[in-house]
TORZAGU-895169 format. One record per residue: residue number from 0; residue in one letter; x, y, z of N, C-alpha, C in turn. Coordinates in Angstrom, 1 decimal. Example, Ala and Ser with C-alpha at 12.3 -4.5 7.8 and 13.67 -1.06 7.14 Angstrom:
2
0	A	13.2	-5.7	7.8	12.3	-4.5	7.8	13.2	-3.3	7.8
1	S	12.8	-2.2	7.1	13.7	-1.1	7.1	12.9	0.0	7.9
***
This chain:
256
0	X	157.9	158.3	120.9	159.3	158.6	121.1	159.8	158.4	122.5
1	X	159.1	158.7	123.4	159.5	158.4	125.1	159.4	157.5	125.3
2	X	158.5	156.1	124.9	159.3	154.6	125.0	160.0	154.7	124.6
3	X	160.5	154.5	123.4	161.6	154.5	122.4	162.7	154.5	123.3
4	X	162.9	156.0	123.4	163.9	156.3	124.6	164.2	155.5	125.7
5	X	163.1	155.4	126.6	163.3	154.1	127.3	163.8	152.7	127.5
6	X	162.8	152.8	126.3	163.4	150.8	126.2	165.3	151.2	126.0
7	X	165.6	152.2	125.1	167.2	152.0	124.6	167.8	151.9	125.6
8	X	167.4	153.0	127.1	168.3	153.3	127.9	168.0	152.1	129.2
9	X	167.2	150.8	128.6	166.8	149.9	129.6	165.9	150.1	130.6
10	X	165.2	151.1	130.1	163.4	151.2	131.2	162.6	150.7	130.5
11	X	162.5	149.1	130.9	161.5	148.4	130.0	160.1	148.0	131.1
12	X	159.7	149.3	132.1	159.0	149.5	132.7	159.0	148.4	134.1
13	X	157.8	148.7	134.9	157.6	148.1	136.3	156.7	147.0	136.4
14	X	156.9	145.8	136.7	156.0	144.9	136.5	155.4	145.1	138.5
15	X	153.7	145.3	138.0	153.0	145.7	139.4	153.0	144.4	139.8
16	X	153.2	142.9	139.6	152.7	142.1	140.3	153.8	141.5	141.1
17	X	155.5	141.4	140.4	156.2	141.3	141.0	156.4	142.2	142.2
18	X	156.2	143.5	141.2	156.6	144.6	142.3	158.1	144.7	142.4
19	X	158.8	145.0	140.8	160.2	145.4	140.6	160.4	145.1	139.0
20	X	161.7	146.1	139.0	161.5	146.4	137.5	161.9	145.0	136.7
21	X	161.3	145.3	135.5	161.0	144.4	134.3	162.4	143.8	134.1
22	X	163.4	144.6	133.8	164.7	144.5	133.2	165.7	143.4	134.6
23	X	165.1	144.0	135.6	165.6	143.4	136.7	165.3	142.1	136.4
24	X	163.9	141.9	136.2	163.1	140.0	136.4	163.9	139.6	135.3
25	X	164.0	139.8	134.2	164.7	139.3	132.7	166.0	139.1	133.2
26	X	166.5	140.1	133.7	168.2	139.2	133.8	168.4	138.3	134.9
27	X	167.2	138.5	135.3	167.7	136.9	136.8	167.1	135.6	136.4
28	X	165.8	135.8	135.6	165.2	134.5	134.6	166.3	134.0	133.7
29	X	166.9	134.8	132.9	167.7	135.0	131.5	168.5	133.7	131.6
30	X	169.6	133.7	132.5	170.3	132.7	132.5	170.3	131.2	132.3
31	X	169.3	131.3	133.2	168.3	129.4	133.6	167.6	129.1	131.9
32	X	166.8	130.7	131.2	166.4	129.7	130.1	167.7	129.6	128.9
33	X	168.6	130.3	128.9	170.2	130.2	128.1	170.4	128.5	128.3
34	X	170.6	129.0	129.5	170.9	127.0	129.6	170.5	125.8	129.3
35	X	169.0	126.1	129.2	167.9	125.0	128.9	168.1	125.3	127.6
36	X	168.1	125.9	126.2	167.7	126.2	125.4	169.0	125.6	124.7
37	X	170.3	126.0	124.9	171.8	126.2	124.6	172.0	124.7	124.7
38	X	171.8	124.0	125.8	171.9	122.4	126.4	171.2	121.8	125.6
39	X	169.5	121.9	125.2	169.0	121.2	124.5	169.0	121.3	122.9
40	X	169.4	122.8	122.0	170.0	122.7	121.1	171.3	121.9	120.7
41	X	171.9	121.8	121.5	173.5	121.4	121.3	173.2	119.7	121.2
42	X	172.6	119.1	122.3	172.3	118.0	122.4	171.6	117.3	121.1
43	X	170.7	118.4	120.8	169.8	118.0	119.5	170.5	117.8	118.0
44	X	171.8	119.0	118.1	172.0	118.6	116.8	173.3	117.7	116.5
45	X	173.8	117.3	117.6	175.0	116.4	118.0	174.0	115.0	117.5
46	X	173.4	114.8	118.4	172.9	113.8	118.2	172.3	113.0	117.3
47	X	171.4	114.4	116.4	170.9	114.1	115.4	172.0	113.9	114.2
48	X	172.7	115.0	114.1	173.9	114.7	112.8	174.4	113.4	113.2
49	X	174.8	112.7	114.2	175.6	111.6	114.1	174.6	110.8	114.0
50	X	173.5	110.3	114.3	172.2	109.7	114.2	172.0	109.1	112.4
51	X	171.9	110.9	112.1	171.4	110.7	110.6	172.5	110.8	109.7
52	X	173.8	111.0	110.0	175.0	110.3	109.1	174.8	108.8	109.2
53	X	175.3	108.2	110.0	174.8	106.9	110.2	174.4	105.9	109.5
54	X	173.0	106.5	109.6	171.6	105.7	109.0	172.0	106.2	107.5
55	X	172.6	107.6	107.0	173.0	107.4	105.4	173.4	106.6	104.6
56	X	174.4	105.7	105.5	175.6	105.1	105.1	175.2	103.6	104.6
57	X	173.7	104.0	104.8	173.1	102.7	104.7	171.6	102.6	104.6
58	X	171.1	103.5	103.3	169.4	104.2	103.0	168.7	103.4	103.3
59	X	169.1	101.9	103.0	167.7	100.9	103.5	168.4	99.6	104.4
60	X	169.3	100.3	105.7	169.4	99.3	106.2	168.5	99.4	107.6
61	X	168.4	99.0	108.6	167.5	98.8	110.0	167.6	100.1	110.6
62	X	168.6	100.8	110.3	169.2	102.2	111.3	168.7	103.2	110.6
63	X	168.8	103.2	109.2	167.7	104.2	108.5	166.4	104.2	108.7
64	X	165.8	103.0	109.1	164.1	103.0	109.2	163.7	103.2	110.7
65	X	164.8	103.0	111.6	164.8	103.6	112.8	164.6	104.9	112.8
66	X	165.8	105.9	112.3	165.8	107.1	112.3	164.3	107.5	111.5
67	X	164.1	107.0	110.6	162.5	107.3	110.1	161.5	107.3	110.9
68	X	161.4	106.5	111.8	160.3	105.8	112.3	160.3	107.1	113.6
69	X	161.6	107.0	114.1	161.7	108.4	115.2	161.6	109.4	115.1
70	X	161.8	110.0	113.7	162.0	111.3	113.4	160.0	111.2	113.3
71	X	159.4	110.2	112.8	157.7	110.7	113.1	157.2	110.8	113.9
72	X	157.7	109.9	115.1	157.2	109.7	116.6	157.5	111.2	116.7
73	X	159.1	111.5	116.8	159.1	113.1	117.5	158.4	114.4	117.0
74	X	158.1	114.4	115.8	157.3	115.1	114.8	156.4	115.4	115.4
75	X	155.5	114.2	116.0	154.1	114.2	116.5	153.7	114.3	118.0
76	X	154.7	113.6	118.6	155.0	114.0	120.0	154.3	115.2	120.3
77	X	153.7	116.1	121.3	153.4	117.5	121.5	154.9	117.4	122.7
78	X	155.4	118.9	123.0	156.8	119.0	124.1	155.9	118.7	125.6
79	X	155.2	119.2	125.5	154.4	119.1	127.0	154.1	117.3	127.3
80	X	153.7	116.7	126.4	153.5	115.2	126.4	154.5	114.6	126.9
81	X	155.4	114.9	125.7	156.9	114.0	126.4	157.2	114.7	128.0
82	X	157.3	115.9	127.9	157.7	116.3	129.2	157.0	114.9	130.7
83	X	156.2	115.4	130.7	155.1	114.6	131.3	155.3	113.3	131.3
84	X	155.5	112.5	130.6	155.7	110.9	130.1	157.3	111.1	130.8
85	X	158.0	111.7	130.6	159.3	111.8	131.2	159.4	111.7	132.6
86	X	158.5	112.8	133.5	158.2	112.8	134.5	157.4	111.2	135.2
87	X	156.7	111.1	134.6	156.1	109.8	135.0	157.4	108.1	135.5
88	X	158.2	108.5	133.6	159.1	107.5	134.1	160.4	107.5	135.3
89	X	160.7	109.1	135.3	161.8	109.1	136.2	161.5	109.5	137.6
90	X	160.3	109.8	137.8	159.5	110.6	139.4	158.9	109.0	139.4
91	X	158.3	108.5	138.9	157.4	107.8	139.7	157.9	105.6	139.6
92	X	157.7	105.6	138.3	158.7	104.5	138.1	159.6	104.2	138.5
93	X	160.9	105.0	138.2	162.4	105.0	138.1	162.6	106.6	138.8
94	X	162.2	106.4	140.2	163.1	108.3	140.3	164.4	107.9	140.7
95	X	165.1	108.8	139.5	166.5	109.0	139.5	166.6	110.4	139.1
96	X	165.9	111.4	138.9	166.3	113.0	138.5	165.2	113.5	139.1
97	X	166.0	114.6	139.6	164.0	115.2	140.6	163.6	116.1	139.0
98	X	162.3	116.6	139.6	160.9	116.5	138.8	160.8	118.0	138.5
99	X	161.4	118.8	139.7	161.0	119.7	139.9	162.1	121.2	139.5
100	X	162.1	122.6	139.5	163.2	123.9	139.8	164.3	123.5	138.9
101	X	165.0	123.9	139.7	167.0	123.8	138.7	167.7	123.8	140.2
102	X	167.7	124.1	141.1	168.1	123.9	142.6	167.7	122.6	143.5
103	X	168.5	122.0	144.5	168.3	120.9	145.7	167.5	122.3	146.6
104	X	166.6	122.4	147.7	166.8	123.2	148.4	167.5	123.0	149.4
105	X	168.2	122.2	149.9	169.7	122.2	150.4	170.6	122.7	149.6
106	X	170.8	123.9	148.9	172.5	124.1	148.0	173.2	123.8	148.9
107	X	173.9	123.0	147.8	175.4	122.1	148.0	176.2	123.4	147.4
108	X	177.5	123.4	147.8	178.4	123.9	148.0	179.3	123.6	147.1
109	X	180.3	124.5	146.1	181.4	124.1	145.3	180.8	123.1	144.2
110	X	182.1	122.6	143.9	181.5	121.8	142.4	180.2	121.1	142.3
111	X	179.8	120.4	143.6	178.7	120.3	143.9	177.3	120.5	143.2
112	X	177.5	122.2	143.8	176.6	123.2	143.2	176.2	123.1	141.6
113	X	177.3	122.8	140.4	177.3	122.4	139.3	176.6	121.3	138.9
114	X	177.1	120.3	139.6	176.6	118.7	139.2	174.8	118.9	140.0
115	X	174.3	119.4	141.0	172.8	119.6	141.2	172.3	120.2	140.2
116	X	172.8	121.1	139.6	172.0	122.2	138.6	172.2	121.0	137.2
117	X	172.9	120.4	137.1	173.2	119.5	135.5	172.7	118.3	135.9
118	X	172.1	118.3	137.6	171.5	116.9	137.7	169.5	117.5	137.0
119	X	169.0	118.3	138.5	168.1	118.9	137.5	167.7	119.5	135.6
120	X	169.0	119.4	135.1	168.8	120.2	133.6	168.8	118.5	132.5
121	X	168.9	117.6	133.4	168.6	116.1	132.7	167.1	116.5	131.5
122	X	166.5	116.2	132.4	164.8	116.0	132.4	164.2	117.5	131.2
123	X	164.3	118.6	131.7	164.3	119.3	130.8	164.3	119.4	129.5
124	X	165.7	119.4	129.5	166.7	119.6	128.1	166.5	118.2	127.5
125	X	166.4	117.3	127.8	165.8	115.8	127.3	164.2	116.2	126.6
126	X	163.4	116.8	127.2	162.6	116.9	126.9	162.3	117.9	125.6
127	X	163.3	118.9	125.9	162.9	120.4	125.5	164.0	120.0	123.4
128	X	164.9	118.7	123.6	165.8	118.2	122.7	165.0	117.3	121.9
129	X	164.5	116.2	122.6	164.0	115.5	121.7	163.6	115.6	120.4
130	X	162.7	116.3	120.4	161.7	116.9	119.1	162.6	117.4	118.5
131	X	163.6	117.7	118.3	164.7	118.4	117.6	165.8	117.7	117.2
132	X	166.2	116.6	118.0	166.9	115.3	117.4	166.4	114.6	116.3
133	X	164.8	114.5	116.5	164.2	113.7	116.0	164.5	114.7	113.8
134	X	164.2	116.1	114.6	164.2	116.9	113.1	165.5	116.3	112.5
135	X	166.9	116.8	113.2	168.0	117.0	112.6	168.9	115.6	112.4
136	X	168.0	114.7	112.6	168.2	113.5	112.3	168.2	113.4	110.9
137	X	166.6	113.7	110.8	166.3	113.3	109.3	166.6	113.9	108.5
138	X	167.3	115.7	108.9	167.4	116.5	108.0	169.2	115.8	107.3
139	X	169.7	115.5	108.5	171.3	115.0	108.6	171.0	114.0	107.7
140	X	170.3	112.8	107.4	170.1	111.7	106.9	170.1	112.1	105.3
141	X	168.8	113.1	104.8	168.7	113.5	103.7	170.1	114.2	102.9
142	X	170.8	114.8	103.6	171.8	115.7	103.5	173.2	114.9	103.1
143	X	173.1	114.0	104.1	174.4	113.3	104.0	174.0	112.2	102.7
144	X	173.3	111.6	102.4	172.6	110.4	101.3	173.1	111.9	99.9
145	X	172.6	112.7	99.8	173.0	113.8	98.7	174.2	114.1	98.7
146	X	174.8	114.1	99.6	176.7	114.6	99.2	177.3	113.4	99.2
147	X	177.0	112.2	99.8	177.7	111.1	99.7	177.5	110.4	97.7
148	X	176.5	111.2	97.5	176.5	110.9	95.7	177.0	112.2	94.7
149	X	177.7	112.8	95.7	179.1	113.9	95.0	179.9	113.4	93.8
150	X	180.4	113.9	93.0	181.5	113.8	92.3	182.8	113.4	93.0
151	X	183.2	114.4	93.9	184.3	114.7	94.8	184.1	113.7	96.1
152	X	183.3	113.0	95.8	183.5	111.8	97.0	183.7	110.6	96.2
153	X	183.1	110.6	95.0	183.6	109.2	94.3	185.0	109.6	94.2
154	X	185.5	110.8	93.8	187.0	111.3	93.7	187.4	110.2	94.6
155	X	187.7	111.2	95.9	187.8	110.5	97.0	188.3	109.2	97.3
156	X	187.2	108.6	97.3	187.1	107.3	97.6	188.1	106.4	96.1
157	X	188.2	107.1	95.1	189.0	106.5	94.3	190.1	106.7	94.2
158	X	190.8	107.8	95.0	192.4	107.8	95.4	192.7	107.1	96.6
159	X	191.8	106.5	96.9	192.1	105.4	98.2	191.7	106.0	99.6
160	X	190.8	107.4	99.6	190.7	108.2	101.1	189.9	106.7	102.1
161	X	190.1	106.9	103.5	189.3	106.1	104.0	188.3	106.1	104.3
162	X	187.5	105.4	104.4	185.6	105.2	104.2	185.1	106.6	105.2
163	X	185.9	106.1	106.6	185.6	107.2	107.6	185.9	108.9	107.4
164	X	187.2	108.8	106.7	187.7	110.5	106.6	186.5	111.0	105.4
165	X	185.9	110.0	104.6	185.3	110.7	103.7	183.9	110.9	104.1
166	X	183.4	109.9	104.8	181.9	110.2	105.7	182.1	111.1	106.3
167	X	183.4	111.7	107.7	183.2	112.3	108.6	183.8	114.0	108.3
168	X	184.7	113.9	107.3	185.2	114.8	107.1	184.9	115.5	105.4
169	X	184.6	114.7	104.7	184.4	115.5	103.2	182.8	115.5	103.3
170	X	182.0	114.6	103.3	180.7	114.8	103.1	180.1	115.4	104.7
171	X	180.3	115.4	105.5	179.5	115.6	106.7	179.7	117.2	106.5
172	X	181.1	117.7	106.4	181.2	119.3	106.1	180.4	120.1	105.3
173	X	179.8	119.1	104.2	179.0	120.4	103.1	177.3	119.4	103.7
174	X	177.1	118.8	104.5	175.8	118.4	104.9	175.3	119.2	105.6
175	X	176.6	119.9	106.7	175.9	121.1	107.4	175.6	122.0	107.3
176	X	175.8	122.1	105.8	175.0	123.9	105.7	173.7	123.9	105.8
177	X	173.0	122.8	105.3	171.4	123.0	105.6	171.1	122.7	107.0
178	X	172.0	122.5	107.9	171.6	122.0	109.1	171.6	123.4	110.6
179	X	172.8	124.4	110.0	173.1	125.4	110.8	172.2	126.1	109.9
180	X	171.6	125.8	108.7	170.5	127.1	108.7	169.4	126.3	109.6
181	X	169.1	125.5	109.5	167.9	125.1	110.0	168.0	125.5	111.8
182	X	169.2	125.5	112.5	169.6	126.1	113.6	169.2	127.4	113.8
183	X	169.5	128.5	112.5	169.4	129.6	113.0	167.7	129.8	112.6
184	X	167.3	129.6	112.1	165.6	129.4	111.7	164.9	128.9	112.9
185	X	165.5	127.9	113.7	164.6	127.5	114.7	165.4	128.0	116.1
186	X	165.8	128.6	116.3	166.1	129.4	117.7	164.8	129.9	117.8
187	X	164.2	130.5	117.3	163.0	131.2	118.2	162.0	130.0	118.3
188	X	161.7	129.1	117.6	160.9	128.0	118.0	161.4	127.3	119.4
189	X	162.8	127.2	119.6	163.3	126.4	121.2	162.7	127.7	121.9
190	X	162.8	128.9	122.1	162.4	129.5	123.0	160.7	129.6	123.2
191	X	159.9	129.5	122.4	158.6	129.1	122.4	158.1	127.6	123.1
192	X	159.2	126.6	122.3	158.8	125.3	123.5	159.8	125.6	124.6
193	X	160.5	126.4	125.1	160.8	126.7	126.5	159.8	127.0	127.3
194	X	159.1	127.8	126.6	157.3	128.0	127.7	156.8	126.6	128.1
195	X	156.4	125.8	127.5	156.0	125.0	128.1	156.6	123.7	128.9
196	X	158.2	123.6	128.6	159.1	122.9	129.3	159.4	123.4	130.5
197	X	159.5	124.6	130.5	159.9	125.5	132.1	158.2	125.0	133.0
198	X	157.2	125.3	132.2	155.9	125.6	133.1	155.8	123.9	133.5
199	X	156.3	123.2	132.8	155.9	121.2	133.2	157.0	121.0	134.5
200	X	157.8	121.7	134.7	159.0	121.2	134.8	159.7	122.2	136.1
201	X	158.9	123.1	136.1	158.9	124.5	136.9	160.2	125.0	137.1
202	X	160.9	125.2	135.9	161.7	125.7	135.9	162.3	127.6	135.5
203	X	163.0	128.2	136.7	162.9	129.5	136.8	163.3	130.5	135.9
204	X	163.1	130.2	134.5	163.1	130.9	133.4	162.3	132.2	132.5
205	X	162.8	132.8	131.6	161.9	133.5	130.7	160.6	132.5	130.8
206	X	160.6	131.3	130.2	159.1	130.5	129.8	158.4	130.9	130.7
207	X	158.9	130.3	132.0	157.6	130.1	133.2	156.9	131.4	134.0
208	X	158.5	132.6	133.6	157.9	134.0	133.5	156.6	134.3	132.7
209	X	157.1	134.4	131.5	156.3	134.7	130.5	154.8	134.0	131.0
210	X	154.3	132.5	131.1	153.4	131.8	131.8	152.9	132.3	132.8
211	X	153.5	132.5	134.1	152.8	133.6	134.5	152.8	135.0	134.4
212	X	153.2	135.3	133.4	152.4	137.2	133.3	151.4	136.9	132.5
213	X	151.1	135.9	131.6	150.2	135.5	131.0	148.7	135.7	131.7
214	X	148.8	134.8	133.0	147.9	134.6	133.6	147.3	135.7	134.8
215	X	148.8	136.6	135.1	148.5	137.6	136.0	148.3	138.6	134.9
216	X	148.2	138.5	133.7	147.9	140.0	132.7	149.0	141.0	133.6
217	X	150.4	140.5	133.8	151.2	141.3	134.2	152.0	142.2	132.3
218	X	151.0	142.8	132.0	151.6	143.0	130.8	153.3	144.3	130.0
219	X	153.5	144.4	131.1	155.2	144.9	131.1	156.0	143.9	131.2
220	X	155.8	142.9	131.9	156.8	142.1	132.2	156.7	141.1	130.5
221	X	155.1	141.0	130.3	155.4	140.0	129.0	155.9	140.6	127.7
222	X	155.7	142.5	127.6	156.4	142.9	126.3	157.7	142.7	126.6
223	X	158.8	142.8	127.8	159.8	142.8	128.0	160.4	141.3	127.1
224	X	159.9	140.2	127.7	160.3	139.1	127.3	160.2	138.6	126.2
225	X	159.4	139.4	125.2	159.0	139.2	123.9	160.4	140.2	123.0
226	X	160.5	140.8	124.2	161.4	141.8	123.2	162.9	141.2	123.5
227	X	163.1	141.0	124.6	164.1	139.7	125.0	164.2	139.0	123.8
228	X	163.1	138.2	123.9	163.2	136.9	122.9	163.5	136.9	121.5
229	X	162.8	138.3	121.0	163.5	139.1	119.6	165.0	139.1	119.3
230	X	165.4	140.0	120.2	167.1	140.0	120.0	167.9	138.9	120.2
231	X	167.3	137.8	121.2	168.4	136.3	121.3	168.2	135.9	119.3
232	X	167.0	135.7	119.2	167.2	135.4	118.0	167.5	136.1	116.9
233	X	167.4	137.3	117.2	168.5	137.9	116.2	170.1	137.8	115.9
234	X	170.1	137.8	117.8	172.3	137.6	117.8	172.1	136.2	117.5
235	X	171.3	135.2	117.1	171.3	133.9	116.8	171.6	133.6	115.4
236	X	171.0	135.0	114.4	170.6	134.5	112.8	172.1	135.3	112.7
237	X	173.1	136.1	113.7	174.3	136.8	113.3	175.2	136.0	113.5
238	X	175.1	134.4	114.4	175.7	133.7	114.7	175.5	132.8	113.7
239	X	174.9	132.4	113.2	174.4	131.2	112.0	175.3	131.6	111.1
240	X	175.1	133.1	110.4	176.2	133.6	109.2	177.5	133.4	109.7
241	X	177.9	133.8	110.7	179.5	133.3	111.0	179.7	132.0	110.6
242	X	178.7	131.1	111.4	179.0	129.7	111.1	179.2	129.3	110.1
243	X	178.4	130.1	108.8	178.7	129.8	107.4	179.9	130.1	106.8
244	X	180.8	130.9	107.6	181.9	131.2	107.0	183.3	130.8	107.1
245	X	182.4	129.7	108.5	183.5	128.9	109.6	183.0	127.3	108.1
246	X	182.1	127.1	107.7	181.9	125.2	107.0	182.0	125.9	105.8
247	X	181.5	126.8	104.8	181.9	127.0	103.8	182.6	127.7	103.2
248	X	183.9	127.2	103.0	184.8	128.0	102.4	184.5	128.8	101.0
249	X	183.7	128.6	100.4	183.5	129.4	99.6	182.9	130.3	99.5
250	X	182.4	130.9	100.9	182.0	132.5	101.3	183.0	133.2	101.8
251	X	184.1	132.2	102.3	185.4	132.8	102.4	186.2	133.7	101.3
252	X	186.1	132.5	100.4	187.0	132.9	99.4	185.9	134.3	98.4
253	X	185.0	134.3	98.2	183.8	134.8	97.9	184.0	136.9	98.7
254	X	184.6	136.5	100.2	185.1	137.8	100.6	185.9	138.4	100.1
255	X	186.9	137.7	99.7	188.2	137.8	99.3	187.9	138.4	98.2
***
């Protein structure tokens, strides 16, 4: 009952190695992994829905067996591999993105300051996205090929709608309900490959925290972040149901 108490009132204890409190490290990590996490979800499923609409529109043409052929590379990919392979091509090949933090150690000043931190969150969120494009590609591909053989799209298409309003706007809308669940299902998975994207990539996050309390057996600091990591994904699965009520109108009407 006196943790209990604690944790409510935000004494989620003293981590000895930092040497300051738990709740303190969490909200100064917090931010850097929001961003990495938020950037490479968003990227992933943008990408992927437009990817694997696409390739629907056309089940056995070159763009379909692309999206196939990618969605198994990324499947099998490990995040740490690509990370690494990334690094190799833009550090050592091609450096055009540094390798390393989320900061220049010169901070630049003003807007500046923005464009260094979104120059470092390249490499990352490329890395930390991939594997997740690659998913919601194929899930987008599957999804849209099934509503595009609707009733209500042959409708459609037989009162003369245009090819595009009916891909982008009648079938893409009931494609995403399997897609924002599959969002809210895998938030806690992006924060698990955030451990190893922050630790490749040394970036100042929950992951690379968690990584090292791991190794310092700093163990306050790692229940903290576990318990952290619990509630994102919870306000994550409270955010998913909204979103179901924002694409399917029939949980609307259903309140009603």
């Amino acid at each position: 009952g006196i943790y209990i108490g604690k944790v409510v009132t935000g004494d989620l204890g003293y981590s000895f190695y930092y040497s300051s409190p738990v709740l303190e490290l969490l909200l100064q990590r917090l931010p850097a992994t929001i961003l990495l996490v938020l950037t490479a979800l968003v990227v992933a499923v943008l990408a992927g829905t437009v990817a694997g609409t696409i390739s629907a529109r056309r089940p056995d043409g070159i763009g379909s067996h692309l999206v196939t052929i990618f969605s198994l590379v990324g499947f099998s990919a490990p995040v740490f591999w690509i990370g690494m392979m990334l690094l190799i091509l833009f550090a050592s090949i091609w450096p055009v993105f540094p390798v390393a933090g989320m900061q220049s150690m010169r901070k630049p000043d003003g807007f500046a300051w923005y464009l260094d931190i979104l120059h470092h969150l390249v490499l990352p969120a490329t890395t930390l996205g991939l594997i997740y494009v690659a998913y919601y590609s194929r899930l987008a591909r599957t999804s849209m090929i099934e509503a595009l053989g609707q009733d209500y799209i042959r409708t459609a298409r037989a009162k003369g709608v245009s090819e595009g309003r009916v891909v982008w706007k009648h079938a893409l809308r009931n494609a995403l309900i399997p897609i924002v669940t599959m969002v809210g299902l895998q938030f806690g998975q992006l924060f698990a490959g955030a451990v190893l994207v922050e630790t490749v990539f040394n970036w100042p996050g929950l992951g690379r925290l968690a990584y090292d309390s791991i190794l310092r057996r700093d163990y306050p600091t790692l229940l903290g972040i576990l318990l952290f990591s619990s509630m994102l994904v919870l306000i994550a699965n409270a955010l998913t149901d909204l979103a179901y009520r924002r694409i399917d109108p029939r949980m609307r009407k259903a309140r009603t």
